[in-house]
Backbone as a ProteinNet text record, in pm:
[ID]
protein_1_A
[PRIMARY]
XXXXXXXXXXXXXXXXXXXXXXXXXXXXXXXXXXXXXXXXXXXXXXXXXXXXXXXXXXXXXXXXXXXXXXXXXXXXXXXXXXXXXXXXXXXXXXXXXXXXXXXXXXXXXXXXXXXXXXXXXXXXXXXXXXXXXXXXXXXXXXXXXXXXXXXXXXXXXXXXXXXXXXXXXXXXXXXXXXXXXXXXXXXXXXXXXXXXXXXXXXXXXXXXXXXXXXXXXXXXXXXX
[TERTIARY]
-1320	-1196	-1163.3	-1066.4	-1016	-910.4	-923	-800.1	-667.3	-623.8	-460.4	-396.8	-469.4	-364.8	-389.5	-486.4	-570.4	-432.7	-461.3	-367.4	-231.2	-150.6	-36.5	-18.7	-127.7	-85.8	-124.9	-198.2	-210.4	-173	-67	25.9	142.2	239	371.1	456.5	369.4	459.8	366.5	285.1	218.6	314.5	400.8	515.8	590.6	574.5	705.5	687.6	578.5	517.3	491.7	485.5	482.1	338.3	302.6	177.1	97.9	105	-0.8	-57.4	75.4	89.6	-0.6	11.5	-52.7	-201.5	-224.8	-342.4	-436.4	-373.5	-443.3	-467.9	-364.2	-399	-521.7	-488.2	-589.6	-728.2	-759.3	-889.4	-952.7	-844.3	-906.8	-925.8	-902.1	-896.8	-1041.8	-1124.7	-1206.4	-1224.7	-1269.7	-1286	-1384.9	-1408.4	-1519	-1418.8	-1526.3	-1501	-1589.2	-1516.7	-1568.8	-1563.1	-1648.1	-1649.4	-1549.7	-1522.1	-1403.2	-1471.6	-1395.9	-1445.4	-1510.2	-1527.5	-1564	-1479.5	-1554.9	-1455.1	-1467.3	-1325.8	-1350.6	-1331.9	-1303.6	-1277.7	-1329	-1338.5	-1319.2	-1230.7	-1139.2	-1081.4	-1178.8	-1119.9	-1168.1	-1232.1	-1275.5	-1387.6	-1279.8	-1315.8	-1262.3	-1277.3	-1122.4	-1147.2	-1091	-1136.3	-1076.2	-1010.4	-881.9	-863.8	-736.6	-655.2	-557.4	-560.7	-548.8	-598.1	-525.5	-579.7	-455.8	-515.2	-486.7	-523	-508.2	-650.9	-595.5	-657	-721.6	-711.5	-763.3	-684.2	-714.3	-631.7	-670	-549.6	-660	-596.1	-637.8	-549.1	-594.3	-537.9	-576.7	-490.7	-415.5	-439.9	-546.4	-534.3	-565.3	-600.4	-670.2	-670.1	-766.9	-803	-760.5	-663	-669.9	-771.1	-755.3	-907.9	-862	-787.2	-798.8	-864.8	-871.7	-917.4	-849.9	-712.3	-649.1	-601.6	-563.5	-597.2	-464.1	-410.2	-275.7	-319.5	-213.4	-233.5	-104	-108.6	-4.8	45.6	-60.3	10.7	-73.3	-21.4	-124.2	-56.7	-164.2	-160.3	-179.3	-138	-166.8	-204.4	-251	-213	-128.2	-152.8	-23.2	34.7	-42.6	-37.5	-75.1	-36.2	-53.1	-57	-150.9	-156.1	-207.5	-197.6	-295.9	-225.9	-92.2	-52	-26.8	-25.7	-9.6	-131.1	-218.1	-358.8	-373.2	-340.6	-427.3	-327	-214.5	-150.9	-130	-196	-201.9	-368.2	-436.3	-572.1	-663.8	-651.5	-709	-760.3	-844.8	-913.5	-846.6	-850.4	-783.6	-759.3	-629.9	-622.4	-567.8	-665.4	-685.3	-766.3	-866.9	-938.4	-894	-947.8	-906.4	-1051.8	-972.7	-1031.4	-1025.5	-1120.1	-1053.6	-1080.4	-962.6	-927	-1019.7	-997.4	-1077	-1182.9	-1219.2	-1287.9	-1185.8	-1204.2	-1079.3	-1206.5	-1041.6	-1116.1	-1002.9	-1047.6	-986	-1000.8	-853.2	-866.8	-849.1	-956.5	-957.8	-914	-805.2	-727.9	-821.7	-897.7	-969.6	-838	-900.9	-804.9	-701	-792.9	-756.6	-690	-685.4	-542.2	-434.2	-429.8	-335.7	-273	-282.3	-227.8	-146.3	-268.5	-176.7	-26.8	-85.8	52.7	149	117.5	243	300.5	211.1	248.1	376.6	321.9	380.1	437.6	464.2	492.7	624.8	785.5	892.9	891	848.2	863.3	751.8	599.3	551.9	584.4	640.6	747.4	835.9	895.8	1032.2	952.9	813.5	761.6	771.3	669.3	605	745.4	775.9	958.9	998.3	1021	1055.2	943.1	815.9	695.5	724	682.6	748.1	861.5	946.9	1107.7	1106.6	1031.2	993.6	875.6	771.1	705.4	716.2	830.3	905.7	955.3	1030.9	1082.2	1008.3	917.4	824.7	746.8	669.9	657.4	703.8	902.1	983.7	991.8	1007.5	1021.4	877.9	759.4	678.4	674.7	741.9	718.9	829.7	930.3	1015.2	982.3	926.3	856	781.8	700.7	586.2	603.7	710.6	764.4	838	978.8	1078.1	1025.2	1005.6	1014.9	897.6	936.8	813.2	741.1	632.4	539.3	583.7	668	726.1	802.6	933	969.3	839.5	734.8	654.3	534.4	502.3	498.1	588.8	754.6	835	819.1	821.7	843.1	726.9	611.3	501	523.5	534.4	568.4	636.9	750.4	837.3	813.4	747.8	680.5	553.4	518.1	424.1	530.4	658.4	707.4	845.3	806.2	942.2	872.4	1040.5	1016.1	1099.6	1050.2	1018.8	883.6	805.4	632	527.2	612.5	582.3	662.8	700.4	763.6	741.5	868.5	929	751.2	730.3	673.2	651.1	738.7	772.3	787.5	787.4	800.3	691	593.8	480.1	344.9	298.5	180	48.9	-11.9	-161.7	-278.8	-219.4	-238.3	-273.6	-358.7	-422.1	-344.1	-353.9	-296.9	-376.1	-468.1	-595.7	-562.3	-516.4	-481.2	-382.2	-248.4	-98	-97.7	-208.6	-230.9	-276.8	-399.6	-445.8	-361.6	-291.8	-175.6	-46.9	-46.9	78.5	54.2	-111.6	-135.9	-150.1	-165.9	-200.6	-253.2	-308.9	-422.5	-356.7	-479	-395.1	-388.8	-343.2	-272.4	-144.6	-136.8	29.9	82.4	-4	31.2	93.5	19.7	45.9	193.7	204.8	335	418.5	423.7	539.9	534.7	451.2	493.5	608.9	542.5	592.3	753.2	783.7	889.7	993.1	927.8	980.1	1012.4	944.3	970.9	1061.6	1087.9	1185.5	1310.3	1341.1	1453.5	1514.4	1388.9	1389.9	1398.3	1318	1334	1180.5	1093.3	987.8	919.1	836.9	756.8	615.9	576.4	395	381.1	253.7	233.6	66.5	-48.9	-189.5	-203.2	-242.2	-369.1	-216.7	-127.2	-19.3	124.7	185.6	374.4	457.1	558.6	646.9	816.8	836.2	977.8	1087.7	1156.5	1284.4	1408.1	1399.3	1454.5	1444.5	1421.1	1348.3	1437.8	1548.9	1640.1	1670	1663.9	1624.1	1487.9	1395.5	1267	1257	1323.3	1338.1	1385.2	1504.4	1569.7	1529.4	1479.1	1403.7	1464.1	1473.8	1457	1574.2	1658.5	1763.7	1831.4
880.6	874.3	728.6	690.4	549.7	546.9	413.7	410.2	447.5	456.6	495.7	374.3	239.1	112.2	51.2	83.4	63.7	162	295.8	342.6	304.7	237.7	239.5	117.7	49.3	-73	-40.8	-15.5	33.5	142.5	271.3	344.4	363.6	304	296.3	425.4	536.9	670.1	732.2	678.9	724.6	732.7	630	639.2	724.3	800.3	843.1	1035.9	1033.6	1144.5	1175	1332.5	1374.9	1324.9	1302.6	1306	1398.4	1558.4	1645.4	1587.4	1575.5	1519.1	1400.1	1286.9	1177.1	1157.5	1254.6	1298.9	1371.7	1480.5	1522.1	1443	1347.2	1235.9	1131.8	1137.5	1005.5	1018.3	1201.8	1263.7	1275.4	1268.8	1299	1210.7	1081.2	970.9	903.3	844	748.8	619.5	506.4	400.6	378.1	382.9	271.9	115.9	47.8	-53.7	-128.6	-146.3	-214.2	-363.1	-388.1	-575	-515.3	-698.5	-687.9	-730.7	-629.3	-597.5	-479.4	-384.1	-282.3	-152.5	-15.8	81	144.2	191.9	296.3	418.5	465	560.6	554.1	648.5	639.8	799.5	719.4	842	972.3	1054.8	1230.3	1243.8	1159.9	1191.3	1259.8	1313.3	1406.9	1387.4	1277.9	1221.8	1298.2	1401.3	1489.7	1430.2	1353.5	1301.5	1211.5	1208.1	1166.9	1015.5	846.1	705.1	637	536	434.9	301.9	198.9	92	3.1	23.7	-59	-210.4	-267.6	-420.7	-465.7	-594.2	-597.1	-556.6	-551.9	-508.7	-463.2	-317.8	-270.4	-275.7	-222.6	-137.5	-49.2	53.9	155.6	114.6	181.1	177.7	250	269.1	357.9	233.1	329.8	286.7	384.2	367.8	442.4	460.2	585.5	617.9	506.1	430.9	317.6	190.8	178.1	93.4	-28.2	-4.8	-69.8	-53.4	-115.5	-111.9	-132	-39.6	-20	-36	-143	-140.1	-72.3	63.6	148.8	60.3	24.8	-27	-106.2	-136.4	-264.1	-228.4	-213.2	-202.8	-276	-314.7	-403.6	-299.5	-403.5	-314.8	-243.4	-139.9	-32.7	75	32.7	136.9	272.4	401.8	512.1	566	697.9	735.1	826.6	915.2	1043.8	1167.3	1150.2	1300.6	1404.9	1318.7	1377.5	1471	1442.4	1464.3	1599.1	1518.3	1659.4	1794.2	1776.7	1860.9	1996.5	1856.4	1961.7	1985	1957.7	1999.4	1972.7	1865.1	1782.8	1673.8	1604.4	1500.2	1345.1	1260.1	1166.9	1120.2	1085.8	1051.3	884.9	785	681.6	618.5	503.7	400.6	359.9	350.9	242.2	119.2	47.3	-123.6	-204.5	-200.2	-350.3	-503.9	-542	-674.4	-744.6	-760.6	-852.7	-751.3	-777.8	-714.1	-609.4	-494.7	-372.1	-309.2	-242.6	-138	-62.9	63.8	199.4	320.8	376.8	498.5	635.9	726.8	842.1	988.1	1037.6	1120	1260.9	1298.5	1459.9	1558.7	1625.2	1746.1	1849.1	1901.9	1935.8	1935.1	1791.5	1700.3	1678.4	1660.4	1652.7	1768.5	1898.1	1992.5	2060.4	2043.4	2013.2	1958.1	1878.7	1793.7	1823.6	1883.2	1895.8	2010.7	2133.9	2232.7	2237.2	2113.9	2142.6	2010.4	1929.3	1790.8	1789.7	1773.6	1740.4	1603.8	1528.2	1391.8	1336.1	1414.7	1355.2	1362.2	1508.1	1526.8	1466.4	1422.7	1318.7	1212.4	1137.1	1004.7	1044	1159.1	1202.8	1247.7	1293.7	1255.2	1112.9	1081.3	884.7	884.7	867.1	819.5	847.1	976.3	1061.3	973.1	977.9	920.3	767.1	717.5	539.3	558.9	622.3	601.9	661.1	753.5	815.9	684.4	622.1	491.3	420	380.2	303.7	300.8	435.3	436.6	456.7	483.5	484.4	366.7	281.1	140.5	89.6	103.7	74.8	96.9	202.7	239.7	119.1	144	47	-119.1	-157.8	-337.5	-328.5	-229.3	-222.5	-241.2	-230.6	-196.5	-300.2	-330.9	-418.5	-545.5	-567.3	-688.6	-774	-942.3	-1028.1	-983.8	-1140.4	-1157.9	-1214.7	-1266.6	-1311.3	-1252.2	-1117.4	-1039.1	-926.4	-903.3	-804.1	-859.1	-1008.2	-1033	-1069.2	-1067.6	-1014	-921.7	-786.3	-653.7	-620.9	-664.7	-606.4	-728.3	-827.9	-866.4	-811.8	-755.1	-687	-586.6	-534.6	-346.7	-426	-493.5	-543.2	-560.8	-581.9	-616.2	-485.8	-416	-250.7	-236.4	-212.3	-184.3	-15.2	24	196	220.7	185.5	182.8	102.5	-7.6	-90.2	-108.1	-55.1	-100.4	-209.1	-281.5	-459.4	-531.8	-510.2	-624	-773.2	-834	-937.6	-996.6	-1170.4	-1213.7	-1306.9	-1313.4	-1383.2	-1257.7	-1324.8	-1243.8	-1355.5	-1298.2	-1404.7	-1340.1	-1388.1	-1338.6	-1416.2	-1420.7	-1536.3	-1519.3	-1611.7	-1578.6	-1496.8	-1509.1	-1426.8	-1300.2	-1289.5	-1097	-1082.4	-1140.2	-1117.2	-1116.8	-1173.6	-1149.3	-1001.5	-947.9	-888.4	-744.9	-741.4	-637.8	-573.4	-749.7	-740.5	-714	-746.6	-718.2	-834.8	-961.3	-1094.5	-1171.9	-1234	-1381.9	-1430.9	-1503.7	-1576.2	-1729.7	-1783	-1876	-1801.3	-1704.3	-1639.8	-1657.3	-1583.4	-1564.2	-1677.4	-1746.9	-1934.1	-1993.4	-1933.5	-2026.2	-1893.2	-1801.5	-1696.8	-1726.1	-1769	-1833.8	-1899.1	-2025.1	-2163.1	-2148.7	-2056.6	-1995.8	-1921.7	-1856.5	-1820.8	-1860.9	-1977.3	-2036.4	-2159	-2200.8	-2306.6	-2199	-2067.8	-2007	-1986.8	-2046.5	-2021	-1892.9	-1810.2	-1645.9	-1658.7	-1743.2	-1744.8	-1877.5	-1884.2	-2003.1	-1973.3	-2121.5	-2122.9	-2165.1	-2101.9	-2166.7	-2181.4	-2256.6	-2244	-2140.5	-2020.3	-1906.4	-1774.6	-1795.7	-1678.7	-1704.7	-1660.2	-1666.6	-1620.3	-1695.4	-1647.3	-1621.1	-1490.4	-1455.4	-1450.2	-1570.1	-1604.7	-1515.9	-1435.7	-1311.6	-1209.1	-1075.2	-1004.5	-909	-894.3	-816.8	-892.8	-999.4	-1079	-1063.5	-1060.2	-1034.4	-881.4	-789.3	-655.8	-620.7	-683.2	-653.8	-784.1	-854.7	-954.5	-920.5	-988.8	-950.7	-859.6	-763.7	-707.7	-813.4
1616.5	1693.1	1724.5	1734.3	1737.7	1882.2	1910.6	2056.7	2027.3	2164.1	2138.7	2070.4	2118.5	2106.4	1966.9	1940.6	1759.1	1694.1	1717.7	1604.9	1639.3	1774.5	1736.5	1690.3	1659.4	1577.4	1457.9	1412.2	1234.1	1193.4	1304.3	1226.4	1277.3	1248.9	1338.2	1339.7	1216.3	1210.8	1340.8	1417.1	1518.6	1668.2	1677.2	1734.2	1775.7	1649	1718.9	1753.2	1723.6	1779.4	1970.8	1983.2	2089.3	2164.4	2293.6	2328.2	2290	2281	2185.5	2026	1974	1871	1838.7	1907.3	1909.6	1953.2	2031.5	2102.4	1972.3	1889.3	1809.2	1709.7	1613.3	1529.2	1584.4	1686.7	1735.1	1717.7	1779.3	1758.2	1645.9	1524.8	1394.7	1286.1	1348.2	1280.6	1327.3	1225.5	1153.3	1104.8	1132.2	1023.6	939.6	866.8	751	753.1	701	655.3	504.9	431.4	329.9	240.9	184.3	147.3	16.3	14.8	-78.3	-230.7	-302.5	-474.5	-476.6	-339	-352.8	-343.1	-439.7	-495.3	-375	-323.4	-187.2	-221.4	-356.1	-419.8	-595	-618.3	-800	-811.2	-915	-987.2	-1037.6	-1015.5	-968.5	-859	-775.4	-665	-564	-454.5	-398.8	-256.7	-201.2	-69	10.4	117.1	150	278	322.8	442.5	354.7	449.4	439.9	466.8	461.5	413.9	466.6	522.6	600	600.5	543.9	574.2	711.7	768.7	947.1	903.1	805.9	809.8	657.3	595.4	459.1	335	218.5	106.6	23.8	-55.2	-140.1	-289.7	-380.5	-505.5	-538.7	-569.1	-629.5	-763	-880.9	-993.8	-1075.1	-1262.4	-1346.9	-1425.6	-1522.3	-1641.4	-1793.5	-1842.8	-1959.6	-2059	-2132.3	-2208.2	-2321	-2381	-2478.6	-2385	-2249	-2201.5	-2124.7	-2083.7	-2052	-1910.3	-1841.3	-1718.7	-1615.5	-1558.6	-1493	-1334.7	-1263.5	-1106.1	-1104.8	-1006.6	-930.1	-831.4	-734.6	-595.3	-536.2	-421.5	-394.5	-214.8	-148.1	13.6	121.8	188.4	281.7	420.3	531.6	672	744.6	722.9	835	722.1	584.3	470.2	467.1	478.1	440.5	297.8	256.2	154	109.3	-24.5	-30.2	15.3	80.8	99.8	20.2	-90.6	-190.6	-258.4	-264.7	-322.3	-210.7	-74.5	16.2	3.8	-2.5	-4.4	-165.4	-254.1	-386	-352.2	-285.3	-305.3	-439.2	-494.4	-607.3	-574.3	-654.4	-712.8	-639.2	-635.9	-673.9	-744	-837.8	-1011.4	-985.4	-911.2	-917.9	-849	-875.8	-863.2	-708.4	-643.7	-462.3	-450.8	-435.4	-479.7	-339.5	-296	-150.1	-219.6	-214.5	-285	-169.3	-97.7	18.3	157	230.3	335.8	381.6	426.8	410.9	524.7	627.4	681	656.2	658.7	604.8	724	772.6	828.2	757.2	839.3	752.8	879.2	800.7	865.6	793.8	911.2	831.9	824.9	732.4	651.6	805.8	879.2	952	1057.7	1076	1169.7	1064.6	974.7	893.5	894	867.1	829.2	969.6	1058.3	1196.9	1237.5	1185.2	1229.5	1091.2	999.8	857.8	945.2	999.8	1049.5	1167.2	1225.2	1377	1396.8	1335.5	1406.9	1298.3	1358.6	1320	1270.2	1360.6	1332.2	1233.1	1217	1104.4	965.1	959.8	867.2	779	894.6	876.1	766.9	811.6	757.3	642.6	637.9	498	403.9	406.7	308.5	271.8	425.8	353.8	276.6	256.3	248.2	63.9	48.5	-103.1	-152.9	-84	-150.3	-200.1	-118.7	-149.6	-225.8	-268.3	-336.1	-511.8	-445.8	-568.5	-624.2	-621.1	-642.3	-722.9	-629.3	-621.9	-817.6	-807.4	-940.9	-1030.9	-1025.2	-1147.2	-1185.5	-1073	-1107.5	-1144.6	-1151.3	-1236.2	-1330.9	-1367.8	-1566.1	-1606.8	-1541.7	-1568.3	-1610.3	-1504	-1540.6	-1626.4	-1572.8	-1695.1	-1862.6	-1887.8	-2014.5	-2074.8	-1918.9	-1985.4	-1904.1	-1825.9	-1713.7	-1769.4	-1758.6	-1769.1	-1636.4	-1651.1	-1559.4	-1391.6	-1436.1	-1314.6	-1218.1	-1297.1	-1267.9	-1180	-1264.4	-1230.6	-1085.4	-1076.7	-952.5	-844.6	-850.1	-783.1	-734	-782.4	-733.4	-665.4	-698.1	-608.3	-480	-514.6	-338.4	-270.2	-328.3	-288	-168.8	-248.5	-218.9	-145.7	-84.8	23.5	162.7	136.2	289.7	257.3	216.4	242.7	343.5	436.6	575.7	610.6	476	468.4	472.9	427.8	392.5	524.7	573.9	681.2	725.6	887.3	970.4	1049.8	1056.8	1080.3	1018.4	909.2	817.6	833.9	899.6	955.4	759.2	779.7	610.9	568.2	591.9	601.8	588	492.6	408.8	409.8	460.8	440	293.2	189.7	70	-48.2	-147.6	-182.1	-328.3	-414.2	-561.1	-665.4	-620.3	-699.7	-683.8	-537.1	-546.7	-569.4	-542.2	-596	-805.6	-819	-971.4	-990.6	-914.2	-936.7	-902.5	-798.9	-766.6	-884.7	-958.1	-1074	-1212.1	-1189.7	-1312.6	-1434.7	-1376.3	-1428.7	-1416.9	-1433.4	-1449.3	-1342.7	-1250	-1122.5	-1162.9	-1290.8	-1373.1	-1389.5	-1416.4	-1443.1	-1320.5	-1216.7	-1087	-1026.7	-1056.7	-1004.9	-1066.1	-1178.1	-1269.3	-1210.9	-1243.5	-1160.4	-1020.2	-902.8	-772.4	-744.3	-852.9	-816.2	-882.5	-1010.2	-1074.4	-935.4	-869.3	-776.8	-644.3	-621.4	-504.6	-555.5	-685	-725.9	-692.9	-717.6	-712.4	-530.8	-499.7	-334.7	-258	-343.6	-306.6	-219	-209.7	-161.1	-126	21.3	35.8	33.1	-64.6	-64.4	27.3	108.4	243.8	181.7	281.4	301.5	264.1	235.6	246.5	243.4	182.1	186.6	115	146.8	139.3	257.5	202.9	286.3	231.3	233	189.6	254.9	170.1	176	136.9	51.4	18.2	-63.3	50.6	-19.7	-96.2	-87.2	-171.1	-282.2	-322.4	-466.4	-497.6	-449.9	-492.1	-593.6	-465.1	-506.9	-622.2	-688.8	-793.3	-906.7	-869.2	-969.7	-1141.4	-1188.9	-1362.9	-1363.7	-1295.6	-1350.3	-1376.2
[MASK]
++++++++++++++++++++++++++++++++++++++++++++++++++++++++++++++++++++++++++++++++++++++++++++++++++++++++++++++++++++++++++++++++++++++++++++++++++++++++++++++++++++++++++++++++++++++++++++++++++++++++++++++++++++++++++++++++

């Protein structure tokens, strides 16, 4: 079980729930924590709990049987995930990676369903949640295919500060190039020349140990 003031900072759909409501999430929530380069999952294993990132960044990935290697998503703090999985009652059909030191909340099965049951307003999230992530991976097949490298570390910065997925995000990411490569899917030499590509366009600032976005609705649509 975790504090009231812990979860309303690492889940802002915690908000907007009733005191029962909030009272029962709170009870059924968990942390681990894990070092970074380590798997918090492997594809098929069977995480029964609904996932939230309360500190750190992960990936979302697979491996195709030719051997090639696709990042879905890439998470930061205040990230939710998995409703999907619990609700079809399957496997997980991807890889979870903590890029750096990661702690991870775990929503047991049975507060979850709770609150799908009875909570209007968790509801509400879990729709946005679907609808932006619906998106989310059309527009990955999409880059994936047509978009350079630069375009394709656009969009995942992008999808680090949606303030559907993270509420008020603020525009400042403490994020290294090694993982913005590793999120997009490129050598953090690509990563580095698509930065600096992007911060000449002034859609973004290199800062010490992060970025900072200058605009994220150009980021978003990058490469169209």
């Amino acid at each position: 079980m975790i504090s009231a003031d812990h979860l309303r900072r690492v889940a802002f759909w915690s908000h907007d729930l009733n005191e029962d409501e909030f009272e029962r999430a709170r009870k059924g929530i968990v942390e681990k924590s894990f070092s970074g380069g380590a798997y918090i999952c492997h594809r098929g294993d069977r995480l029964d709990s609904w996932t939230g990132v309360t500190a750190g960044l992960i990936k979302l990935g697979t491996v195709s049987k030719t051997g090639k290697a696709v990042t879905l998503a890439g998470l930061r703090e205040g990230g939710w995930f998995g409703e999907g999985t619990l609700l079809k009652d399957e496997a997980r059909q991807y890889d979870l990676v903590a890029l750096r030191d990661t702690a991870m909340a775990y929503m047991n099965r049975a507060t979850f369903f709770w609150l799908f049951d009875n909570s209007a307003a968790f509801n509400r999230y879990l729709v946005r949640q679907f609808n932006e992530r619906l998106g989310q991976f059309i527009a990955l097949v999409e880059y994936d295919r047509m978009l350079d490298s630069t375009a394709r570390v656009a969009r995942n910065i992008a999808w680090l500060f949606n303030p559907v997925l993270y509420r008020n995000p603020g525009l400042h990411l403490e994020i290294s190039q090694e993982e913005i490569g590793a999120l997009s899917g490129v050598s953090r030499q690509v990563a580095n020349q698509s930065l600096k590509t992007l911060e000449n366009e002034k859609l973004l600032r290199l800062d010490r140990g992060g970025i900072t976005v200058l605009n994220l609705e150009a980021l978003s649509r990058y490469g169209e």
